[in-house]
C-alpha positions in Angstrom: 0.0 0.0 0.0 1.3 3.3 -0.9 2.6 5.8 1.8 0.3 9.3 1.7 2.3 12.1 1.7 2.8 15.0 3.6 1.3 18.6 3.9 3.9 21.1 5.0 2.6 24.3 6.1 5.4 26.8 5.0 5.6 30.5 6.1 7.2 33.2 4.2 9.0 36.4 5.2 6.9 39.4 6.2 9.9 41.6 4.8 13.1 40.6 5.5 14.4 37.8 3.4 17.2 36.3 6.1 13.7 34.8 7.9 14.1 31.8 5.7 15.3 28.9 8.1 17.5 26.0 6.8 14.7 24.0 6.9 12.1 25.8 5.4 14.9 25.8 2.6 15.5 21.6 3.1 11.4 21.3 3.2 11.2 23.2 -0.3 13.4 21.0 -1.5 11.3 17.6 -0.3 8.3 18.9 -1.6 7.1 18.0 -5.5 4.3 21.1 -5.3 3.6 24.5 -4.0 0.2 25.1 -3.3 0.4 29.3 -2.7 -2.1 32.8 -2.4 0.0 34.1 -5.6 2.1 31.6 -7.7 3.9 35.4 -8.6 4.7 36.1 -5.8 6.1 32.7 -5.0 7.9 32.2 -7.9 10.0 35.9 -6.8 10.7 34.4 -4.0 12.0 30.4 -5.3 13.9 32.7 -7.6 16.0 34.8 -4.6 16.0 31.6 -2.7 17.4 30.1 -6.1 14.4 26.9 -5.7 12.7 25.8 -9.0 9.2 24.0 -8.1 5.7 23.9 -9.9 3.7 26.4 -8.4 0.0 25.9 -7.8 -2.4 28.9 -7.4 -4.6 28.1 -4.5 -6.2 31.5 -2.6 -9.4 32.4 -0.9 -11.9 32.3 -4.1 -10.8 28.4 -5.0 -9.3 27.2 -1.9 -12.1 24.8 -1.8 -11.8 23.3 -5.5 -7.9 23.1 -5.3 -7.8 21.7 -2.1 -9.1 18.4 -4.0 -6.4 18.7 -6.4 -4.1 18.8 -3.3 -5.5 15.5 -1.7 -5.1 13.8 -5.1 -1.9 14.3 -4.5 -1.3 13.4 -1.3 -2.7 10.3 -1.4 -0.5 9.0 -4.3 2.4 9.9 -2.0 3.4 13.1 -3.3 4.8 15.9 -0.6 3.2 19.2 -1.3 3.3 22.7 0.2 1.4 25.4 0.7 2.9 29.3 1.3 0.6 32.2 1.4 2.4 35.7 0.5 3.9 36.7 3.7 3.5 35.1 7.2 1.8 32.0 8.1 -0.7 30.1 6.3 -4.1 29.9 7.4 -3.7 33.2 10.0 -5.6 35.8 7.8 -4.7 33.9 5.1 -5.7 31.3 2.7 -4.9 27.7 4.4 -7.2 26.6 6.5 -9.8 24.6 4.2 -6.8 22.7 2.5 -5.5 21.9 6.6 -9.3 20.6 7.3 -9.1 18.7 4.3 -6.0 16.5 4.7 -6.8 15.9 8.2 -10.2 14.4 7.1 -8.6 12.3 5.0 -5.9 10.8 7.6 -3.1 13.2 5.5 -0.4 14.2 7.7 -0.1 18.1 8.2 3.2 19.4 9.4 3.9 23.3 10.0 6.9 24.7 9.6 8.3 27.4 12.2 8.8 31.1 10.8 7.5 34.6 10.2 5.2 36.0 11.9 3.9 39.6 12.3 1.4 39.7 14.9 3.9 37.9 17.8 7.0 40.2 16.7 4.1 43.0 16.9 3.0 42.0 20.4 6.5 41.2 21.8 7.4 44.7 20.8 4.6 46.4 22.1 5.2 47.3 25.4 1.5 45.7 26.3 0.5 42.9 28.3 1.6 39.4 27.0 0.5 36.9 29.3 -2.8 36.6 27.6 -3.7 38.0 24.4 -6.7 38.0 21.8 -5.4 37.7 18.2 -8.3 38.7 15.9 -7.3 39.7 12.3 -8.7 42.0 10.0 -11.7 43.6 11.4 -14.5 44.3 8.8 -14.2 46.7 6.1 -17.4 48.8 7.1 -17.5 50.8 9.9 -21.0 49.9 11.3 -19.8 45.7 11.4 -16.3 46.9 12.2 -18.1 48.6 15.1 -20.3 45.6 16.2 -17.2 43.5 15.9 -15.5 45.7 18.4 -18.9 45.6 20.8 -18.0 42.0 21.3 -14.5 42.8 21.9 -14.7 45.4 24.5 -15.1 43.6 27.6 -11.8 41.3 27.2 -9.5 42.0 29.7 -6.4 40.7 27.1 -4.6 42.5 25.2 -6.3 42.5 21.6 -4.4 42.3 17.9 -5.5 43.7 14.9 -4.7 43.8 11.2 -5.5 46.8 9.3 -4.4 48.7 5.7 -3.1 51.5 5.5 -6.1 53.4 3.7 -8.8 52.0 5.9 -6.5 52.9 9.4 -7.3 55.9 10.8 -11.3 55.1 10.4 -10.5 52.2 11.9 -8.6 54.0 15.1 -11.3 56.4 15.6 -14.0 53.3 15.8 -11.8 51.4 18.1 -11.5 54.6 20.3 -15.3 55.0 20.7 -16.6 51.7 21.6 -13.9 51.0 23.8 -12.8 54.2 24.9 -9.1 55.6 25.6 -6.3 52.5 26.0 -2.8 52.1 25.3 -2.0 51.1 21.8 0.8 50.2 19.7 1.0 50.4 15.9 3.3 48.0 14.2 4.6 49.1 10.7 6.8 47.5 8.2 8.0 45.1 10.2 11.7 43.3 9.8 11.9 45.9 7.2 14.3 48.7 6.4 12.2 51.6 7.8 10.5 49.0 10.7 8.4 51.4 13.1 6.8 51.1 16.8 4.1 53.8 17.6 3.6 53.7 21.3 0.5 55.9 22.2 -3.2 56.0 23.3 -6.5 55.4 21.2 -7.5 59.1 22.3 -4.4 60.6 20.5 -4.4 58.1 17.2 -8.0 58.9 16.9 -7.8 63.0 17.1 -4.6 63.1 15.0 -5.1 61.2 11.5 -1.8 60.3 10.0 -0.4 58.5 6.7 0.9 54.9 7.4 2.9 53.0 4.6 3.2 49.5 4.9 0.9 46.6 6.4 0.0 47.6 10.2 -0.6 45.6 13.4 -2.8 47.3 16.0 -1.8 45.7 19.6 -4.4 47.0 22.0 -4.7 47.0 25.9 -7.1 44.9 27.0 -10.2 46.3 29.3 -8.3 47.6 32.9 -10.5 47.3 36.2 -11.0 51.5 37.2 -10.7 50.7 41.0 -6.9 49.1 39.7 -6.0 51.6 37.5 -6.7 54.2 40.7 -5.0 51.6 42.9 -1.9 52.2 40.4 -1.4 55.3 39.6 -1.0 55.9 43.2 1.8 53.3 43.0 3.5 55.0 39.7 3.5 58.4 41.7 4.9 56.8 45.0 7.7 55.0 42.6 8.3 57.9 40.0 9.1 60.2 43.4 11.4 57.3 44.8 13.8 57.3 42.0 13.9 61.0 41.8 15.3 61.1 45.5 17.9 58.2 44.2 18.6 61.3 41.5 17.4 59.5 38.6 16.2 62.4 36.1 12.3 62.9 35.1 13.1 61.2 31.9 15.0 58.5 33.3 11.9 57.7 36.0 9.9 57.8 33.1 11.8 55.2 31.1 12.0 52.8 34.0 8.4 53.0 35.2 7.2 52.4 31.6 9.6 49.2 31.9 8.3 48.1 35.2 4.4 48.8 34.6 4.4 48.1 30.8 2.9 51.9 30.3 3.9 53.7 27.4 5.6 57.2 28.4 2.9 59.3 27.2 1.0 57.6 29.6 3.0 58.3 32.5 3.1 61.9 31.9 -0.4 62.0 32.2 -0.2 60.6 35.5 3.1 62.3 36.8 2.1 65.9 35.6 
């Protein structure tokens, strides 16, 4: 009886090319197919990566239809692939279907370890990362967008976004009415060249429209408890006046308190002055 093969689940760089792992180079070379979002896109990157392979388009409009071509596949023992554009399959991308699929159908899936924006987004945010609420790309029209959030608002976790560039600041000024002034961190062009972390509040995003380049990640603070916040700021004032008597300067203070509480500085000054 013929072996099946095997699904691997391969992610791609969100910007910088030196995220390619050894073996997300060894498991390109096992595979016989790529399944991927844009067989353009792919075939720039096998071509920096210096890999030839039959590409396969497979995205969102015939994930479904091609996923059948996949399991043919498989079960005559051939090792395929799948890559979406940048990132992980399957997280706001195409994926998911052809995952469900093979595992209906006893195929092995195996994913491979790599790129992924919403973690480097959240590590870097300077925001609570014990427990967190990755939720995508919120809808496109601002009364669902708005409902979406209504559901959201209550969740004490810290809460991830996607969002474009041309829809963001809509986007920051519904966030900031239904669930009213938080910290926030904007992620922008990450492991890129001109990589950026906007540490700030929902109040000042929302009043102050910008232009953002790049793909954005929104990492927002989770509902805080009022009587704790109180509880704490009391703290932060106790603390910020204990390391000016150690002659730490104001901004100094600052820098270690936003450390210590996870605060962004903007934040503190608030509190402090």
């Amino acid at each position: 009886m013929q072996n099946k093969g095997i699904l691997y689940l391969i992610p791609t760089p969100i910007g910088n090319l030196k995220e390619v792992s050894p073996r997300i180079l060894s498991t390109i070379d096992e595979v016989s197919y790529i399944f991927c979002e844009d067989t353009r896109n792919t075939q720039k990157l096998l071509n920096l990566l210096g890999k030839t392979k039959k590409t396969i388009s497979c995205h969102e409009h015939n994930e479904k239809a091609m996923s059948s071509k996949a399991i043919e596949l498989l079960e005559n023992g051939e090792n395929i692939a799948y890559m979406s554009d940048a990132g992980y399959p399957a997280i706001s991308d195409p994926g998911s279907i052809l995952v469900k699929e093979c595992i209906n159908n006893n195929i092995k899936v195996t994913p491979i370890s790599g790129p992924n924006a919403f973690i480097n987004a959240l590590v870097g945010s300077n925001l609570d990362t014990s427990h967190f609420i990755f939720y995508g790309f919120l809808n496109s029209k601002s009364s669902e967008r708005k409902k979406e959030l209504e559901s959201l608002k209550e969740f004490p976790f810290t809460i991830i976004f996607y969002e474009a560039p041309h829809r963001i600041n809509e986007t920051l000024k519904d966030i900031y009415e239904v669930f009213d002034n938080r910290n926030i961190t904007i992620a922008r062009e990450l492991t890129k060249l001109n990589e950026e972390f906007i540490y700030s509040t929902l109040e000042e995003l929302a009043s102050n429209p910008r232009e953002y380049k790049g793909e954005l990640v929104l990492v927002v603070e989770g509902k805080i408890n009022k009587k704790e916040t109180k509880l704490e700021e009391e703290t932060i004032k106790t603390k910020y006046n204990e390391l000016l008597k150690y002659n730490f300067s104001s901004k100094d203070a600052i820098n270690i308190l936003s450390i210590i509480y996870k605060v962004n500085k903007n934040s503190l000054k608030k509190i402090l002055y």
